[in-house]
N, C-alpha and C positions, 0 to 999 in steps of 0.2 A: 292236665299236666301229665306228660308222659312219662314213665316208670323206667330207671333202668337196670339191664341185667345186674347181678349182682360184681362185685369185682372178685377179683384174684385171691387177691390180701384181707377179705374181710373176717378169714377164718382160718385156724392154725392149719387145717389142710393145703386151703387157700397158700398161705406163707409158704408152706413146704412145696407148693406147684410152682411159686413165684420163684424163687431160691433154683430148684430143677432149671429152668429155663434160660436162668442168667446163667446156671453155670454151662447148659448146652450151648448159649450165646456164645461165654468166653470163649470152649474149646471150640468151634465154630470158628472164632475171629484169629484164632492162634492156625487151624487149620488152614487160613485165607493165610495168614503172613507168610506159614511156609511153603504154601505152593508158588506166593507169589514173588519170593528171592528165593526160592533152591534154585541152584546152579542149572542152565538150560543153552538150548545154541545159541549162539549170535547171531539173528537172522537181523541184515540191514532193512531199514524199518521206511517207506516211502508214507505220506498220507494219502491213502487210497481209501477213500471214505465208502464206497462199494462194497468194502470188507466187513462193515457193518454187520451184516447177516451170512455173515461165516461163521462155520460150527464152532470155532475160537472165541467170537464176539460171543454168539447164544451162550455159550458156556459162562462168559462175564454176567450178562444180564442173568441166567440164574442162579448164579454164585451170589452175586447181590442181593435178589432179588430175594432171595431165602434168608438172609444175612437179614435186611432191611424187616423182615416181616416177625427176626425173631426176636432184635433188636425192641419192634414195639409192643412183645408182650413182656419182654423183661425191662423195661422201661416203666419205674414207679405210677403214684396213684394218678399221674399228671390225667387230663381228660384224651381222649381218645385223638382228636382234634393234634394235641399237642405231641402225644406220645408220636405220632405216628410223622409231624415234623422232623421231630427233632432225630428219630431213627432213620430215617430217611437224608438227612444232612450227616448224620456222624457214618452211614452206611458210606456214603458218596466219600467226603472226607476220609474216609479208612483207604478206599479205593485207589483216591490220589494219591494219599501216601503210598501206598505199597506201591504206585507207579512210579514215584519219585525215589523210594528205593531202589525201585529195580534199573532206576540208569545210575545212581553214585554208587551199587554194592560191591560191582567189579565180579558178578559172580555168573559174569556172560548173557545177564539180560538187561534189556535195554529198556527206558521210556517210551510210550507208546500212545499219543493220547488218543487216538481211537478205541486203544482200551479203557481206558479213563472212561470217556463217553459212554461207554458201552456199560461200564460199573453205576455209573449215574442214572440211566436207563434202569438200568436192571432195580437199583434201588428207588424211583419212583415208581416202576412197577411193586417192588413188592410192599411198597407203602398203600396204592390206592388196593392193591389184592387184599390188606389189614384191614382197612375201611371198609371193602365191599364185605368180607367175611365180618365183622363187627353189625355190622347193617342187617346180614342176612342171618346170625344169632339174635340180635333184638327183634327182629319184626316174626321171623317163623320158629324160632325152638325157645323164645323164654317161655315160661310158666306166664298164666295169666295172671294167675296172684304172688307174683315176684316181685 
């Protein structure tokens, strides 16, 4: 039966790393809200799906994708498995909204769902990037006797 690394929470250091993290999440998720309604131009918005891998789009996917990865270490004792669903859905979900925001706020930006797309991207990226780094902490840097 295989052994696993130890968790976050199992020790009052442990707590104080966990706590650190959700609050670097929060000011992270406040940082996403406000770059995504402060007021900007009104550029009319075509579905030109080629724009995909525009320095605009990359900048979504790792805005996400960073969001998405820190989401699943400040995401309780759930298993790894799940932590990394469910940051991954509320990463994507945050995304919408603030898309959804930025066409009712009136504050000159507009919905965009190529951006959208581009957020949901970026958050399965940095969901499987959580998993591959979890994997590559268990298999090469635990302790043997851990």
């Amino acid at each position: 039966m295989a052994e696993h690394p130890p968790r976050f929470a199992s020790s009052a250091s442990g707590l104080r790393t966990r706590k650190v993290i959700r609050l670097i999440t929060l000011v992270y998720a406040l940082v996403l809200t406000y770059v995504s309604l402060a007021p900007g131009q009104q550029i009319p918005g075509i579905f030109d799906w080629s724009e995909l891998f525009s320095p605009d789009k990359i900048a979504h996917f790792g805005a996400y994708a960073f969001f998405a990865v820190l989401l699943s270490f400040a995401i309780g004792k759930a298993s790894p498995g799940k932590r990394t669903a469910t940051a991954v859905l509320a990463a994507a979900l945050f995304g919408a909204l603030m898309e959804v925001l930025q066409g009712v706020s009136g504050l000159g930006r507009e919905f965009d769902l190529v951006d959208m797309v581009a957020n949901l991207i970026g958050a399965i990226l940095g969901g499987a990037f959580y998993l591959l780094y979890r994997q590559i902490v268990y298999k090469y840097l635990t302790p043997v006797g851990s």
